[in-house]
NUFI-140445 format. One line per field, with one value per residue: x, y, z of N, C-alpha, C in turn. Coordinates in nm, 2 decimals, m for minus. Layout:
N
n.u (X  ...)
n.v (Y  ...)
n.w (Z  ...)
ca.u (X  ...)
ca.v (Y  ...)
ca.w (Z  ...)
c.u (X  ...)
c.v (Y  ...)
c.w (Z  ...)
//
This chain:
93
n.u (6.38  6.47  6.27  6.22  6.02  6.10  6.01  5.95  5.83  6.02  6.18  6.39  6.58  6.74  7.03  7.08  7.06  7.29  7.46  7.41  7.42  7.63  7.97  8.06  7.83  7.83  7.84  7.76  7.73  7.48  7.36  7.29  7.49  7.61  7.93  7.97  7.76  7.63  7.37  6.99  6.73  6.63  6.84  6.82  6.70  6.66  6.63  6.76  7.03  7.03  7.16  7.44  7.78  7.98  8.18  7.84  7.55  7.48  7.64  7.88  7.77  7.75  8.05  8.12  7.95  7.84  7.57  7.38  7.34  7.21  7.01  6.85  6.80  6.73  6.55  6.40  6.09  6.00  6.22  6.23  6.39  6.65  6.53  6.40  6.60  6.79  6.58  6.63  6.85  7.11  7.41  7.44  7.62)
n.v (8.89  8.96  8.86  8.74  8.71  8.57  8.56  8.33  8.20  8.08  8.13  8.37  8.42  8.70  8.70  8.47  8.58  8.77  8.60  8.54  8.72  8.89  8.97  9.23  9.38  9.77  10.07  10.32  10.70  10.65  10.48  10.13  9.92  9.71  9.50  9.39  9.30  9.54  9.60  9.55  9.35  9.04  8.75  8.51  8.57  8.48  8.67  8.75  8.58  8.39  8.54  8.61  8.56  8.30  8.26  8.21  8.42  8.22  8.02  8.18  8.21  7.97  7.90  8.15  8.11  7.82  7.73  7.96  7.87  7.69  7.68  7.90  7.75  7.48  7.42  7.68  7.84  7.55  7.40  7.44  7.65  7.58  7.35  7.49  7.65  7.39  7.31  7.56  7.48  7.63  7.68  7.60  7.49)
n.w (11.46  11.14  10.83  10.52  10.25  9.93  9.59  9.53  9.71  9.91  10.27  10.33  10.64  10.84  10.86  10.65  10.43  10.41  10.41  10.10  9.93  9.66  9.70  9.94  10.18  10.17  10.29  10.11  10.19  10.32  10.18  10.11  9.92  9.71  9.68  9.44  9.25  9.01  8.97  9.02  9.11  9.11  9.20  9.05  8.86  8.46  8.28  7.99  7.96  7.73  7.61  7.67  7.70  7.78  8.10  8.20  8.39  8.60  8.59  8.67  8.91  9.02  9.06  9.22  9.44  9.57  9.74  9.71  9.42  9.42  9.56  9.39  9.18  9.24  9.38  9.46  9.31  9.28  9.20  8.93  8.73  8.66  8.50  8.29  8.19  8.10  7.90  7.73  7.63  7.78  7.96  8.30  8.50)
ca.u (6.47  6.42  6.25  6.25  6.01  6.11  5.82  5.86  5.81  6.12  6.14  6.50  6.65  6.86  7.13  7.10  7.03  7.40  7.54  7.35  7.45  7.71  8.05  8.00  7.73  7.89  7.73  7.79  7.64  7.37  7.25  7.38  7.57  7.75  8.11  7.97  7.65  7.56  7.23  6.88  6.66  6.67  7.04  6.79  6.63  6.70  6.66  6.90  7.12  7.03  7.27  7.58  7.91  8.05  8.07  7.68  7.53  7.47  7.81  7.96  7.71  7.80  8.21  8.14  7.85  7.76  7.47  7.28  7.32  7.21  6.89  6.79  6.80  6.72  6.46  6.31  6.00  5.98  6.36  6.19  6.44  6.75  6.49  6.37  6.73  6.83  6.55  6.66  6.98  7.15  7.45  7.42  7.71)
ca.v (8.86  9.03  8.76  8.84  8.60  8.55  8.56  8.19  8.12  8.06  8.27  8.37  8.52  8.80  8.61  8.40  8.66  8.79  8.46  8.46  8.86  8.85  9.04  9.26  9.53  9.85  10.21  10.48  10.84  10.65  10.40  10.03  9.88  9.56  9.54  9.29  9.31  9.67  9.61  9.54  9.28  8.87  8.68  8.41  8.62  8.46  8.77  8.81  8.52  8.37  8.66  8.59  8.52  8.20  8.20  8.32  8.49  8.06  7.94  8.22  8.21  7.80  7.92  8.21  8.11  7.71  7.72  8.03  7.85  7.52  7.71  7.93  7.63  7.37  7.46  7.80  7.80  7.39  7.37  7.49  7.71  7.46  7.31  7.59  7.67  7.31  7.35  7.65  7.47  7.74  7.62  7.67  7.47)
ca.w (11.35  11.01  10.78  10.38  10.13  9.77  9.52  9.49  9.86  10.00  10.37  10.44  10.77  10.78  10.85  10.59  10.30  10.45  10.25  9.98  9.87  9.61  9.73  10.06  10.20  10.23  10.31  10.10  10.19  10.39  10.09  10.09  9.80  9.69  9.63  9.29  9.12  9.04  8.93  9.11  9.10  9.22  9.12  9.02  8.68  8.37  8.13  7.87  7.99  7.65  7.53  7.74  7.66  7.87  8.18  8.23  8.50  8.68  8.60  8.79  9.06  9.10  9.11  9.36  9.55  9.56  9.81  9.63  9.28  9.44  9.57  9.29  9.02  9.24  9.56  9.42  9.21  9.29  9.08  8.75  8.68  8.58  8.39  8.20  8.14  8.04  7.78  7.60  7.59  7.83  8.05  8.45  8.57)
c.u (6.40  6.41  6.24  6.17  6.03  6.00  5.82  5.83  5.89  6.15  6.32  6.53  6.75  6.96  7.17  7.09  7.22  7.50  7.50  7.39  7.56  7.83  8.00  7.91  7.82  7.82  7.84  7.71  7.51  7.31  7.40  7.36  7.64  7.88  8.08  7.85  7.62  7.41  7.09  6.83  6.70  6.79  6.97  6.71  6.71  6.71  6.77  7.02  7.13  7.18  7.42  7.64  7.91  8.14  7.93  7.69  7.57  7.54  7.90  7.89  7.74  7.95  8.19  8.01  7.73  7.63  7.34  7.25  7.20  7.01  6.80  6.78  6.74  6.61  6.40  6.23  6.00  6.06  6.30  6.28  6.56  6.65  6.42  6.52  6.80  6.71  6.55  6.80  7.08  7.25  7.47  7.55  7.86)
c.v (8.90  8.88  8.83  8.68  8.60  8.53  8.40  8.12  8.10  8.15  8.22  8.46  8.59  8.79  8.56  8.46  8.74  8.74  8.47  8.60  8.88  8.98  9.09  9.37  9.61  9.98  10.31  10.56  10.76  10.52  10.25  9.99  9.78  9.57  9.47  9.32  9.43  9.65  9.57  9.42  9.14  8.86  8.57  8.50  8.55  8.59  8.77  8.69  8.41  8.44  8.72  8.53  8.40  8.24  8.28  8.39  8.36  8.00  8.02  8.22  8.05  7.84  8.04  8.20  7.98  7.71  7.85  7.98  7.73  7.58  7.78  7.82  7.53  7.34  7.56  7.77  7.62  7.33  7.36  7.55  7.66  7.39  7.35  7.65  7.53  7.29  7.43  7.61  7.60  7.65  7.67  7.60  7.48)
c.w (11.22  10.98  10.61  10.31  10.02  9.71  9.46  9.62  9.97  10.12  10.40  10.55  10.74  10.79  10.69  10.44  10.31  10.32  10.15  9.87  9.79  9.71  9.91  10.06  10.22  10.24  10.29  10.08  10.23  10.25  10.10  9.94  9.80  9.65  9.47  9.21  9.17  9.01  9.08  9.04  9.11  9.15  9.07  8.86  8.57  8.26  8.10  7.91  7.87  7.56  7.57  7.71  7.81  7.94  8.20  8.38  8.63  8.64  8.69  8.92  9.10  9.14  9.25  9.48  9.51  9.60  9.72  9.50  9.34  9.50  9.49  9.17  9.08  9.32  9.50  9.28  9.19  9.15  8.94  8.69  8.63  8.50  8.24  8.12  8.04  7.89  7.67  7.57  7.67  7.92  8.15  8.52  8.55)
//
């Protein structure tokens, strides 16, 4: 079974990275792609979320995907990252 670590420790299965992918995988011309976030890099980065309009990036990740919000904010990096956010005054829920 594929296994995948996060750079704060967390080890998920490939199963379980499945759920956690916003929209669906799909293959075009041989390269996969999401049906939702075009970009790269973790759903847990704060850059620039300072500079979002309401809802942010971690208010729509609690409406479309409880269990990923609830692990990036609350379980990853030993839940620093809701509290780095509730210090800049930023809202996640």
């Amino acid at each position: 079974m594929t296994k995948w670590k996060c750079p704060c420790g967390h080890i998920f299965e490939r199963e379980e990275m499945k759920t956690l992918v916003p929209g669906d995988i799909i293959n075009i011309d041989g390269k996969l792609e999401t049906t939702k976030a075009k970009r790269t890099g973790c759903e847990g980065c704060g850059f620039g979320v300072q500079l979002e309009k309401e809802p942010n990036r971690f208010q729509r990740m609690k409406k479309e995907n409880e269990r990923l919000h609830e692990i990036i904010l609350h379980k990853c990096c030993n839940g620093n990252m809701g509290r780095v956010l509730e210090l800049c005054n930023i809202k996640y829920s």
